[in-house]
Short mmCIF file of the C-alpha atoms (twelve columns), coordinates in Angstrom:
data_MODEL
# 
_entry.id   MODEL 
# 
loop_
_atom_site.group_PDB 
_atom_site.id 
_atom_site.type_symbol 
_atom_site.label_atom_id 
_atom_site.label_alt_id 
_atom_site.label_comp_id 
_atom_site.label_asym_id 
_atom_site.label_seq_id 
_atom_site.Cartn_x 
_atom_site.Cartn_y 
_atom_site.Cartn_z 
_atom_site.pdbx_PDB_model_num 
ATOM 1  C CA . UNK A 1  0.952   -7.956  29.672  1 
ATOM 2  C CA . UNK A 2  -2.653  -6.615  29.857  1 
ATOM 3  C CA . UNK A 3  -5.251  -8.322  28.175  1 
ATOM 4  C CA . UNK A 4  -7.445  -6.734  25.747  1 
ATOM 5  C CA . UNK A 5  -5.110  -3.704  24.885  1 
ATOM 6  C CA . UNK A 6  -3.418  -4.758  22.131  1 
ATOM 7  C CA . UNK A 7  -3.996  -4.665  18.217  1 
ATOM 8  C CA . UNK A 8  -4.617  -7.757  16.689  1 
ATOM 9  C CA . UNK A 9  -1.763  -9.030  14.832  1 
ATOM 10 C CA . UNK A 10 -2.622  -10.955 11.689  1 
ATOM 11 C CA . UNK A 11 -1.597  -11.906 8.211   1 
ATOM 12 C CA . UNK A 12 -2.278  -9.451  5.564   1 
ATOM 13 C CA . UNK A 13 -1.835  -9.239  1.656   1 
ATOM 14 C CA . UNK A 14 -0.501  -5.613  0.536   1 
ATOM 15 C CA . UNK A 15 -0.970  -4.711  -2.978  1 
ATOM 16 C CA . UNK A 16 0.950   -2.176  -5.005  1 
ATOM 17 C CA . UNK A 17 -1.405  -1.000  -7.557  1 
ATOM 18 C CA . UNK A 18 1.355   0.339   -9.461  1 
ATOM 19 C CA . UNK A 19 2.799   -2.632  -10.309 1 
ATOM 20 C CA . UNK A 20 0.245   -5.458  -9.437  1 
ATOM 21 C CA . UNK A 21 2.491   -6.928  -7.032  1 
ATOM 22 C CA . UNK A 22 1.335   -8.604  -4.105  1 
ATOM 23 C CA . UNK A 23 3.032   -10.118 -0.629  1 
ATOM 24 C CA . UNK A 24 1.985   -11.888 2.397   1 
ATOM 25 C CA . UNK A 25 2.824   -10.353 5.898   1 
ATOM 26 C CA . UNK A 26 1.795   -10.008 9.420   1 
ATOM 27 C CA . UNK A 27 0.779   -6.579  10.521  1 
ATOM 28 C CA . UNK A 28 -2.000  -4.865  12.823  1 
ATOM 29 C CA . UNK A 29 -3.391  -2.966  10.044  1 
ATOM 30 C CA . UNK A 30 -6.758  -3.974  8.860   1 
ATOM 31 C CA . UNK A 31 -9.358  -4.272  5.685   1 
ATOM 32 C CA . UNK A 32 -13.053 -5.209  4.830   1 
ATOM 33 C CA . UNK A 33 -11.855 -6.415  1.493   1 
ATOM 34 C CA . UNK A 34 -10.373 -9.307  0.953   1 
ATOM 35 C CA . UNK A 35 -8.753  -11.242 -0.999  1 
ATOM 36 C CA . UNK A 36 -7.990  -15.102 -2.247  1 
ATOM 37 C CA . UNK A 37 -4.250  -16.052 -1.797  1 
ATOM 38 C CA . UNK A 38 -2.162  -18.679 -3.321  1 
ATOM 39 C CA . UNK A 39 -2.497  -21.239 -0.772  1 
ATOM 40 C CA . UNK A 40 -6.246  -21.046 -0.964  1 
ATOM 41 C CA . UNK A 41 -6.868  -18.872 2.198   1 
ATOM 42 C CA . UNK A 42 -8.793  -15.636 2.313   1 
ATOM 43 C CA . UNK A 43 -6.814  -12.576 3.691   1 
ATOM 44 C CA . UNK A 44 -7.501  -8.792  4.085   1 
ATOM 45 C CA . UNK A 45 -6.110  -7.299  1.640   1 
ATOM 46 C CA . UNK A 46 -4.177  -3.524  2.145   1 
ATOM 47 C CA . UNK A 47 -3.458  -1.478  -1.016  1 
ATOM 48 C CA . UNK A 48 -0.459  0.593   -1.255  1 
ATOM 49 C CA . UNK A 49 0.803   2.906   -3.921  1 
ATOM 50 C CA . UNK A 50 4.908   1.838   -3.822  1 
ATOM 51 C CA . UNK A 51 6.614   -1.021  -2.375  1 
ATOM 52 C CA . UNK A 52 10.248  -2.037  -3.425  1 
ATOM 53 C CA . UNK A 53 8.759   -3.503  -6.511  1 
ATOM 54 C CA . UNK A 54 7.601   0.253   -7.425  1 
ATOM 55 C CA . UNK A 55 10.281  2.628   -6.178  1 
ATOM 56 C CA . UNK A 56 12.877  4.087   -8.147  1 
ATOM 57 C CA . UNK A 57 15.646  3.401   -5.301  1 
ATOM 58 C CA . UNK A 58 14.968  -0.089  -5.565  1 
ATOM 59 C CA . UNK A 59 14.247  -0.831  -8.858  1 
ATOM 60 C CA . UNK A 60 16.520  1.398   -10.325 1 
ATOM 61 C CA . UNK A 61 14.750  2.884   -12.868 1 
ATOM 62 C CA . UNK A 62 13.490  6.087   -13.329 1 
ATOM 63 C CA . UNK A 63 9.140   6.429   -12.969 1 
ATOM 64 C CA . UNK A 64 6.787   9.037   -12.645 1 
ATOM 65 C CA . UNK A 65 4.490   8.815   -9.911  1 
ATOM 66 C CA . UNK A 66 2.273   11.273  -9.558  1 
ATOM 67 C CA . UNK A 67 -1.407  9.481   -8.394  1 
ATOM 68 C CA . UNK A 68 -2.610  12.036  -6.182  1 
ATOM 69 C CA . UNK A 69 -1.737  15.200  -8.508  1 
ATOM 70 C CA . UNK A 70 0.724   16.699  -6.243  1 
ATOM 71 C CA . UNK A 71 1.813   19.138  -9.163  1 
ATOM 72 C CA . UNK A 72 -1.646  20.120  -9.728  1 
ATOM 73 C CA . UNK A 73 -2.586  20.454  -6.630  1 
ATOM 74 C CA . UNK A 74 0.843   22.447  -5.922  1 
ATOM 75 C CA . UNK A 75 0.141   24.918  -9.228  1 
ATOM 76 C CA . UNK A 76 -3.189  25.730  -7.914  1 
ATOM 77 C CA . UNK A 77 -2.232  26.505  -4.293  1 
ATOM 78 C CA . UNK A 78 0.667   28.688  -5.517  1 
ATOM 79 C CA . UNK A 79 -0.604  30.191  -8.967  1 
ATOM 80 C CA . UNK A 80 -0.580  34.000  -9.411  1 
ATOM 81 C CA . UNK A 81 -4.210  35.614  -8.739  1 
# 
């Protein structure tokens, strides 16, 4: 393999603000915030808006997520003039 063309691949916390929950991966994505984990380590920290802890196909229940006013922003690209 060629050196120096790769991502760097390293441990990661993402964060579903949703539901405050948290898990510890690998992945190339990357953050300037951080944050403490339970084994005492500091690790960037990614946050999401649904994980399986958050989605209605996993969960099972039924939620309303609507964070980035999609319906508002819908109604005013489509409203009558």
């Amino acid at each position: 393999m060629k050196a120096g063309i790769h991502p760097k691949y390293e441990s990661v916390v993402f964060w579903d603000q949703s539901s405050d929950f948290k898990f510890l991966t690998k992945s190339t994505m990357s953050s300037k915030e951080t944050i403490k984990w339970e084994d005492g380590k500091e690790y960037p920290v990614i946050k999401i808006e649904v994980s399986s802890a958050s989605h209605p196909f996993y969960t099972g229940k039924k939620m309303f997520l609507d964070t980035a006013g999609r319906v508002e922003k819908f109604m005013n690209k489509y409203k009558k003039k």
